[in-house]
N, C-alpha and C positions, 0 to 999 in steps of 0.2 A: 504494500500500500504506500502511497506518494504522501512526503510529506509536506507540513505547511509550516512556514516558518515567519516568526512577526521581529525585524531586525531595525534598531534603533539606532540611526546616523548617517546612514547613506553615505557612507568613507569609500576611500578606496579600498580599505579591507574584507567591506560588506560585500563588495561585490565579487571580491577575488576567492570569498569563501564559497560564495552561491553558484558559482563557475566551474567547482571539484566535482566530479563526477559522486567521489563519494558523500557528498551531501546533498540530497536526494531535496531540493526547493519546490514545490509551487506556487508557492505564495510568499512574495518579499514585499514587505512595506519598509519599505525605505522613510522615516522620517526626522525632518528637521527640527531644528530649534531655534531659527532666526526670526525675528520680529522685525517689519519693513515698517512699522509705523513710527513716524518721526514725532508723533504726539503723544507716544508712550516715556514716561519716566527712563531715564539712561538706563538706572539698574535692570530696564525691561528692553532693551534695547539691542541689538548685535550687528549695526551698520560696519562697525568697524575690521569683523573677523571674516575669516576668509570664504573663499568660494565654495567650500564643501557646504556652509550652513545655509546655501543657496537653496530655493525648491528647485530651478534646475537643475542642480546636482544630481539631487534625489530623482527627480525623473529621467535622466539621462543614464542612470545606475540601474531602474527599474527598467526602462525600452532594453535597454542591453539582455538583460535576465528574463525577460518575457513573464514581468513580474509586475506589479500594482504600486503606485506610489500614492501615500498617504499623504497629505499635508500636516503636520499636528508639532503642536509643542509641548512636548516632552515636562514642562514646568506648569502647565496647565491639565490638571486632573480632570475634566471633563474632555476633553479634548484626545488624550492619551489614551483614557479609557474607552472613548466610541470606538478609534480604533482598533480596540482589541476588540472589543461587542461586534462590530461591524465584521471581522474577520472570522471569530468565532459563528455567527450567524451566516453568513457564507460557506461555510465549510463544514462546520460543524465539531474544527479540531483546532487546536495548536499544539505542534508539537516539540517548537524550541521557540525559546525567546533569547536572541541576544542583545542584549543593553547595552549597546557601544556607543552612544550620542556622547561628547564630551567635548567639552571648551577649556581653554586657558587666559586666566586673567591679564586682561590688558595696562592698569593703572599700578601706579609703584606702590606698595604696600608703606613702604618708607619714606613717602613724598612728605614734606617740611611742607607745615600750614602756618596763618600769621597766628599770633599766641592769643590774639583777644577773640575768645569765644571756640567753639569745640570744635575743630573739622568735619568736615562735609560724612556722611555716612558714604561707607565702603561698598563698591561694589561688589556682591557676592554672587553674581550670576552664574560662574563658574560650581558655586556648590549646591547650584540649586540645579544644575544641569547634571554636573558627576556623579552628584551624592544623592540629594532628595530626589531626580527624577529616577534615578537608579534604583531606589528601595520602593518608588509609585510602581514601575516596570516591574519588578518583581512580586511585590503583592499582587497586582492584577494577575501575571502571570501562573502563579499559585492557584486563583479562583477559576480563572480559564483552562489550569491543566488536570483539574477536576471534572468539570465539567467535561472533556476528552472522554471520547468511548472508542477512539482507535486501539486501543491496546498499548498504547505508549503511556510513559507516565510522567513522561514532559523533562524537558533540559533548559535551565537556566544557565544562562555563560553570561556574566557579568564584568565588563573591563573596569577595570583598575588601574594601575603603574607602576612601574617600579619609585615613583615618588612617591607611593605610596610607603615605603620599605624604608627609603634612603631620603635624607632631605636635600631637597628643592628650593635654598632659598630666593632664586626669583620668580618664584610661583607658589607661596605659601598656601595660595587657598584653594590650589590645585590638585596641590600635594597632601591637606589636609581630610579635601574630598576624597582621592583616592584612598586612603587610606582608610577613610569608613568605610567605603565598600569592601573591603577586607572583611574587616571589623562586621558590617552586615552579612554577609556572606557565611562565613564562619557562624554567626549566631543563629541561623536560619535553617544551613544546611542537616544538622542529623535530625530537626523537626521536619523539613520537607520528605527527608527517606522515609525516617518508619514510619511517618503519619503516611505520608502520599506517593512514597516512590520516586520522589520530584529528585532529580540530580543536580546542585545547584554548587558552581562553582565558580572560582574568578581567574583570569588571566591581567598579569602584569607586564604588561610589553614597555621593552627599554624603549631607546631615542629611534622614531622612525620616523623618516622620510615626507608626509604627509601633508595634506590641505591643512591640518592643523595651525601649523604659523607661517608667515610668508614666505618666499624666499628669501628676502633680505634678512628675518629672522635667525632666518637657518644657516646664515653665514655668519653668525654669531657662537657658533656651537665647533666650530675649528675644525680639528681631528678629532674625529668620535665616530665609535664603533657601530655601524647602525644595522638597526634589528630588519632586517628583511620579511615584507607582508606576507608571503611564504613562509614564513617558520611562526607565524602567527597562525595562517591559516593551518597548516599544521597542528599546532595543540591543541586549534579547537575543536576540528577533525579526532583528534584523539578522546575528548572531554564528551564529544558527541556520540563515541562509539559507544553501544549501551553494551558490548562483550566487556568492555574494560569496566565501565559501571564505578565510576568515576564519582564520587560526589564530595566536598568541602574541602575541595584543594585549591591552593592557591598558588598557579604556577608561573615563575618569572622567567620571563623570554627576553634573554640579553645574544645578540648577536645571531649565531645559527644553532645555539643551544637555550636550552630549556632545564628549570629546575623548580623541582615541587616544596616551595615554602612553607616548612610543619610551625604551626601555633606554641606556642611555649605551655609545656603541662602544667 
């Protein structure tokens, strides 16, 4: 039986995972989380980042995969949620969800303000994108992989980072986010097995390549070792396979290797 898969970001990695022969897709929702409204508050805002958090993106990722594109943001809990209801209603299954939507903070966390009266409130759009959409994605996910009567008992793969692990200080709230999901993941995972069968895991991908930050960004980062989309796609191929039957690991993909990060007893 063909499966149906609801995937969060429309990256370049989404699309290179849906392209394996051994992940068996019918159904990709590719979506974003850019807000084009310029009368929205900054914090609600993503003019500034890059082309991935485009809906053409996302549909351009979708026409390729002969797959559905969602419009939805990911920070918006009615919206997130239709399209799971929306896909589940259609099909009648899901049977992975990967939560890969993710942002990195654009404003200096260390920026000098004038001393009379408190500075401006911090943009935290990044932890509502990495983190809090990431645990919305996954509850619903849970509800939808109950309701499933395909005989699958549903796969969660949740990205994270290795900032999550190691610190990041020019992206403190980046680095913060990924690390909850860690932290989430872990918490969730042996309630998702014995209650539900749910295999819920996270992958930590090093420094890659990506629509993520611009190029000019990325010529800030010098010599460095980068993680190939391929050795991503990879682990989650692996994470996906129910023989291995995989659930609350949390695996770091630095370069062309891969290592499974045990929690402290």
């Amino acid at each position: 039986m063909q499966k149906v898969a609801l995937i969060t970001g429309g990256g370049e990695s989404d699309r290179s995972l849906a392209q394996r022969p051994s992940v068996p897709v019918t159904h990709l929702f590719s979506i974003w989380t850019r807000s084009s409204s310029s009368n929205q508050p900054r914090h609600q805002r993503m003019e500034a980042f890059p082309r991935r958090h485009e809906p053409s993106s996302g549909k351009e990722a979708a026409i390729a995969l002969k797959a559905t594109f969602h419009q939805t943001n990911v920070t918006d809990y009615s919206s997130l949620s239709n399209t799971f209801e929306k896909t589940f209603q259609e099909f009648g299954k899901i049977d992975f969800v990967f939560a890969n939507a993710d942002i990195v903070e654009r404003d200096s966390f260390y920026a000098i303000f004038p001393s009379s009266g408190p500075p401006p409130e911090p943009d935290q759009l990044s932890v509502d994108i990495d983190l809090k959409a990431v645990i919305a994605t996954g509850y619903l996910a849970q509800h939808y992989f109950r309701q499933s009567l395909s005989g699958s008992s549903g796969c969660l793969i949740s990205t994270s980072s290795v900032g999550g692990i190691y610190p990041s200080p020019f992206c403190q709230m980046y680095s913060a986010a990924k690390r909850g999901v860690i932290g989430f993941t872990r918490s969730v995972a042996k309630h998702f097995y014995t209650h539900d069968k749910i295999r819920a895991n996270a992958i930590l991908p090093g420094t890659m390549k990506t629509a993520l930050l611009t190029e000019k960004e990325w010529e800030t980062f010098g010599e460095t070792e980068w993680t190939p989309i391929e050795k991503v796609v990879e682990v989650v191929e692996m994470l996906l396979d129910e023989t291995q039957n995989h659930w609350g690991k949390t695996v770091e993909i630095s370069g062309k290797r891969h290592y499974f990060r045990e929690q402290v007893k």
